[in-house]
C-alpha positions as CSV (number, residue, x, y, z in Angstrom):
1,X,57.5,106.4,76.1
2,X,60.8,108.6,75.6
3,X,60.1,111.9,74.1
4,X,60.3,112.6,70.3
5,X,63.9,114.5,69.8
6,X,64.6,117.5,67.2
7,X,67.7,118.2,66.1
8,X,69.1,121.5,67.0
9,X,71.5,123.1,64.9
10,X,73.2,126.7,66.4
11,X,75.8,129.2,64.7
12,X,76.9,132.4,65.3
13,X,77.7,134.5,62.4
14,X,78.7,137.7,61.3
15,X,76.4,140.5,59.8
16,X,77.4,140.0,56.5
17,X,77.1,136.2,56.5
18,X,73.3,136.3,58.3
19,X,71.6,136.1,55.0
20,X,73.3,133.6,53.4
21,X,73.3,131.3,56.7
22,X,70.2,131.9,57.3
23,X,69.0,130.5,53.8
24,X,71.0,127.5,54.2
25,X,69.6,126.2,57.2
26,X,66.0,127.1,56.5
27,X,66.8,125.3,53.1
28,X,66.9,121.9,55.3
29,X,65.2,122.9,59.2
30,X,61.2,122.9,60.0
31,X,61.8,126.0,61.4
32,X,65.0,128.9,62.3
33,X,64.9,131.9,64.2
34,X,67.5,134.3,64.7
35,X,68.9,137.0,67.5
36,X,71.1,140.1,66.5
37,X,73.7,140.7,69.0
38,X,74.0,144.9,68.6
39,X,77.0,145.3,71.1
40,X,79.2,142.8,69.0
41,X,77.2,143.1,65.5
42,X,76.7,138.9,65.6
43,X,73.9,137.0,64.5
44,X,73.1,134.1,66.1
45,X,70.9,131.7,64.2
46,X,69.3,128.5,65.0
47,X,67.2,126.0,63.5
48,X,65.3,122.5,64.2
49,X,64.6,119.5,61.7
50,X,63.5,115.5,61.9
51,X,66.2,113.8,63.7
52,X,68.8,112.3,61.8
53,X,66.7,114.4,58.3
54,X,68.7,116.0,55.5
55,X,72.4,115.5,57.2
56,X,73.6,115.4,53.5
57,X,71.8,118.2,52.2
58,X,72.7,120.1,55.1
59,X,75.9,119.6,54.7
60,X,76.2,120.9,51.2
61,X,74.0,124.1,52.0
62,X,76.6,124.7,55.2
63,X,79.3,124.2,52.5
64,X,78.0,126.2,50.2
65,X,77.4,129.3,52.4
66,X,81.0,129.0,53.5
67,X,82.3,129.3,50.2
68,X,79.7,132.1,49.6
69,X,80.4,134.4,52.9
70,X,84.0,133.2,53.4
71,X,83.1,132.7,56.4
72,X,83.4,128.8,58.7
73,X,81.4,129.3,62.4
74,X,81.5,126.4,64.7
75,X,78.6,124.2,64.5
76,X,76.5,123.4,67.7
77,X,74.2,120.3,68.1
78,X,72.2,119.4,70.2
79,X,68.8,117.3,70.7
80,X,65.5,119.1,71.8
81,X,62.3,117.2,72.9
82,X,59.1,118.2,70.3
83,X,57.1,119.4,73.2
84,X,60.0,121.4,74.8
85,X,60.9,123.1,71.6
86,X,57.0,123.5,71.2
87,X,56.9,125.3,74.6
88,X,59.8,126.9,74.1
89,X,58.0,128.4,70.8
90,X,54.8,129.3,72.2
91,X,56.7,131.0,75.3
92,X,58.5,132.8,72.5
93,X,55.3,133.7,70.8
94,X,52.9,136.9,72.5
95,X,50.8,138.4,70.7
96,X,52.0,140.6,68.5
97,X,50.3,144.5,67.8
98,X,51.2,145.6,64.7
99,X,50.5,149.2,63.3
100,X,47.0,150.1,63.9
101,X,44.8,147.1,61.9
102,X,46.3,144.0,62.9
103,X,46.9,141.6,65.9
104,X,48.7,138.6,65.8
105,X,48.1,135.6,68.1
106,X,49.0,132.0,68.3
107,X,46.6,129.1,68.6
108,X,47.3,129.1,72.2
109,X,46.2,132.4,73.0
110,X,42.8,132.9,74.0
111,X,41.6,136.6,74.7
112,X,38.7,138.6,73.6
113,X,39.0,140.2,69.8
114,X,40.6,143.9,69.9
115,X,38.4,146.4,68.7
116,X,38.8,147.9,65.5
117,X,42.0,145.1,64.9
118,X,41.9,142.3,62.6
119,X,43.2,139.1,64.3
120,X,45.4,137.1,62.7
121,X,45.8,133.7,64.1
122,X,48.5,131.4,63.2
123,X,49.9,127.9,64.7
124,X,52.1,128.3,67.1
125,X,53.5,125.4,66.5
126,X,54.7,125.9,63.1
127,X,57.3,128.5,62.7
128,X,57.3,129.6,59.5
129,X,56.5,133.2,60.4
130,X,54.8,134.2,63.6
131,X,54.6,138.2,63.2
132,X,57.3,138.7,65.5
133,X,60.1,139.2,63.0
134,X,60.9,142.2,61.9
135,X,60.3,141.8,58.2
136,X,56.4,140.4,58.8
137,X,55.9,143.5,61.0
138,X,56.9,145.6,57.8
139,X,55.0,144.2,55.1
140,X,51.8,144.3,57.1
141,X,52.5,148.2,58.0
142,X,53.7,148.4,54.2
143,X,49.6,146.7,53.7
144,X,48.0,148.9,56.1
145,X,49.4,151.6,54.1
146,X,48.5,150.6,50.9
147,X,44.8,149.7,51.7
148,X,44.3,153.5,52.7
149,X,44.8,154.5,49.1
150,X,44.4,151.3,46.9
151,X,41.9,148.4,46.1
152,X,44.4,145.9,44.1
153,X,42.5,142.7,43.1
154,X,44.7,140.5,42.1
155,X,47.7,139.7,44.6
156,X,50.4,137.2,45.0
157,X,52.3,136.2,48.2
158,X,55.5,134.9,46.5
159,X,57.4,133.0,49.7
160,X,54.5,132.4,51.5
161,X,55.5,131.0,54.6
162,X,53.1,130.9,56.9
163,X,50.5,132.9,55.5
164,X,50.2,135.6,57.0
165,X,50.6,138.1,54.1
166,X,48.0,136.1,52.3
167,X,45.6,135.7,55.3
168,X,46.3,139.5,55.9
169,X,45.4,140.4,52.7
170,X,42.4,138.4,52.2
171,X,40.1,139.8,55.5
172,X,41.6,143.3,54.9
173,X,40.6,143.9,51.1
174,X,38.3,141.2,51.0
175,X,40.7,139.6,48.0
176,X,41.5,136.4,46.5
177,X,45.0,135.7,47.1
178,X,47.7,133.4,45.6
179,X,50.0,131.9,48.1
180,X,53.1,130.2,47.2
181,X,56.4,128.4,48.5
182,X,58.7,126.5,47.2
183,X,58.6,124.6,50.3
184,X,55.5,121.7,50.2
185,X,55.7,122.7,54.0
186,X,55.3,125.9,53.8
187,X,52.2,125.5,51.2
188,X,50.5,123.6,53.3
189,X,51.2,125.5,56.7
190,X,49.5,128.5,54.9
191,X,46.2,126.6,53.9
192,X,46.3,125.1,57.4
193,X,46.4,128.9,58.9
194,X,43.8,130.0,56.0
195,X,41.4,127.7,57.6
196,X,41.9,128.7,60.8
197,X,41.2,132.1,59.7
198,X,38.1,131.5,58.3
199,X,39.9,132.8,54.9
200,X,40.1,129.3,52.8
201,X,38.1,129.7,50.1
202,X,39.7,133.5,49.5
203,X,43.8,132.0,49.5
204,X,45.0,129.2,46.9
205,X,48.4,127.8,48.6
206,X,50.8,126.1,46.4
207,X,54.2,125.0,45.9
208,X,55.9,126.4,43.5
209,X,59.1,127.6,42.1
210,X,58.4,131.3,41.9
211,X,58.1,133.1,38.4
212,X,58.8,130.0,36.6
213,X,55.7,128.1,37.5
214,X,52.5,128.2,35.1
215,X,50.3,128.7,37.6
216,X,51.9,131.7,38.6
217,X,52.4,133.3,35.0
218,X,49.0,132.6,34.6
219,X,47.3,134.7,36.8
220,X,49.7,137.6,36.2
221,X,49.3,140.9,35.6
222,X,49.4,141.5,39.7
223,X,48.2,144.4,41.6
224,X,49.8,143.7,44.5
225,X,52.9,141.2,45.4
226,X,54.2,140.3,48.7
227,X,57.6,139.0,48.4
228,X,58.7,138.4,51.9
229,X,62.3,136.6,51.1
230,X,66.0,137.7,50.9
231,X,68.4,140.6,48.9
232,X,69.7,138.2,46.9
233,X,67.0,136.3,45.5
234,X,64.8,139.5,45.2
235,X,67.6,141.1,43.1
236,X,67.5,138.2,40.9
237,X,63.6,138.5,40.4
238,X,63.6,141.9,39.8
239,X,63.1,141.8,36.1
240,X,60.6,139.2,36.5
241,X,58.3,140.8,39.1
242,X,58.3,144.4,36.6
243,X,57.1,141.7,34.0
244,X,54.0,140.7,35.8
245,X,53.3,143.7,37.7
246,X,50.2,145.2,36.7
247,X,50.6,149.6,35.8
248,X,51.0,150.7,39.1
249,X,51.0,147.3,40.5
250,X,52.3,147.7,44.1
251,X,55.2,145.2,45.2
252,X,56.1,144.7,49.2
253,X,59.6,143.7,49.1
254,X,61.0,142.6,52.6
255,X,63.3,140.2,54.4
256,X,66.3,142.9,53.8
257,X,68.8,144.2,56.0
258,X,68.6,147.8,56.2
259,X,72.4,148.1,54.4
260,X,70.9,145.6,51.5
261,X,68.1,148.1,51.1
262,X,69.5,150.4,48.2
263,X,71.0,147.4,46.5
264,X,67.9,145.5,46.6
265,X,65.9,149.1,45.3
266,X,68.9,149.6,42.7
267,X,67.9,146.4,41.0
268,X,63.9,146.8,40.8
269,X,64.6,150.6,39.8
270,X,66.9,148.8,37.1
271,X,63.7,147.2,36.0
272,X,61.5,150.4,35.5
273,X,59.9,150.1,39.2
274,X,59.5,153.4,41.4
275,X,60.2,154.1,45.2
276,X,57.0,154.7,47.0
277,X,58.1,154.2,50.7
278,X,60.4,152.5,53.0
279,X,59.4,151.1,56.8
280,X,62.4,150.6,58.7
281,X,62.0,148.4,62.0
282,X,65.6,148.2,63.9
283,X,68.1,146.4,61.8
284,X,65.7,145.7,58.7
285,X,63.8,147.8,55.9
286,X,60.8,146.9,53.7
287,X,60.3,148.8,50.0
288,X,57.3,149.7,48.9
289,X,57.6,149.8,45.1
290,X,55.5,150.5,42.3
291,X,55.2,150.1,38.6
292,X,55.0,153.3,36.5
293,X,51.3,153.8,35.2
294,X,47.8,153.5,37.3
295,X,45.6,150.1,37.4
């Protein structure tokens, strides 16, 4: 029987045009990862979807972005075998130490648990955020951080990806956790992970289109949000996160480019939030923000 083929779509793009580039294709592709070339400041992104899946609405995104950055790469295709690309991801996938609580491993790792770590085990196969990228590595520093001096009880993890915020959260501060995407994938990636974690019954994963769902509204004020996503959309959220922010809620804002950083703080200070810290990894910077009052 012939191998099951993915479609493999490549472009190489500017620093400026990353972001926007990099939201169209994950807007159509199971998964997209992305490699900064320092020496000539280029970005080269790829992603993999169903064969044949979402030509049209790739198209439009791919449209779209140009019209956004200004900017037209050349488009690569190409087809990669399911298990290749699958090896290819676990190859791509160590373990990953982060700070000084956390370890995280794929499904095909099997080693003995670190002492004093918490292990954080996610499906390799799945890319949806494996702890490699710099962003994850952040917000679980920026969590680490927070736990030494806070207890927050109630805590969303708006773009939830694969979970790991959420799973994170749940066996460091022993927390309920709301988990959302606006990709059905996504949601139900993170419950997969929450199982394997022995964390299910602690993380609720749905889809959902952020501050605009019921659901979401409903369990506001928040002590704590994760908001793991891009400049642009977290500037247009701004107001809406101060809205359900607890006093002194505590938001983990990440998926920024270190030179999107002060615009993305400009915004939320707009809305009546405070600096607390920043954690800068290479090229990219997570804010740790807070609402003026105590919870």
């Amino acid at each position: 029987m012939a191998p099951e083929l993915l479609d493999c779509i490549a472009i190489i793009v500017p620093a400026d045009a990353m972001e926007t580039y990099e939201a169209a294709l994950g807007a159509v592709c199971r998964a997209v990862s992305f490699f900064y070339d320092e020496d000539n400041n280029l970005w080269d992104i790829q992603g993999v979807k169903e064969r044949g899946a979402y030509e049209a609405e790739l198209s439009s995104a791919l449209a779209v972005a140009e019209i956004l950055t200004g900017y037209s790469p050349e488009i690569a295709r190409s087809l990669v075998p399911v298990g290749g690309w699958l090896a290819r991801t676990k190859a791509a996938f160590p373990e990953q130490i982060i700070g000084k609580r956390f370890v995280v491993r794929g499904t095909h790792i099997n080693a003995a648990a670190i002492p004093g770590r918490i292990t954080l085990t996610l499906d390799a196969g799945l890319a949806f955020g494996t702890g490699e990228h710099n962003s994850t590595r952040g917000c679980l520093i920026a969590l680490e951080h927070i736990a030494r001096h806070h207890r927050p009880m109630r805590i969303l993890d708006l773009g939830t990806g694969s979970g790991v915020l959420a799973i994170a959260a749940a066996k460091l501060l022993h927390r309920n956790v709301l988990a959302s995407d606006i990709d059905p994938r996504a949601a139900r990636v993170a419950s997969g992970n929450a199982k394997l974690n022995g964390v299910a019954k602690h993380i609720r994963a749905i889809k959902a289109d952020g501050w605009m769902d019921k659901r979401i509204q409903r369990a506001a004020p928040y002590d704590l949000v994760f908001a793991n996503i891009l400049a642009r959309p977290l500037c247009a959220m701004a107001h809406h996160l101060a809205q359900n922010l607890q006093p002194g809620g505590i938001a983990i804002l990440a998926g920024l480019l270190s030179i999107q950083a002060n615009w993305v703080l400009s915004a939320h200070r707009r809305a009546g939030l405070t600096l607390n810290t920043r954690v800068i990894d290479g090229a990219w910077t997570t804010l740790i923000l807070r609402r003026r009052g105590n919870f």
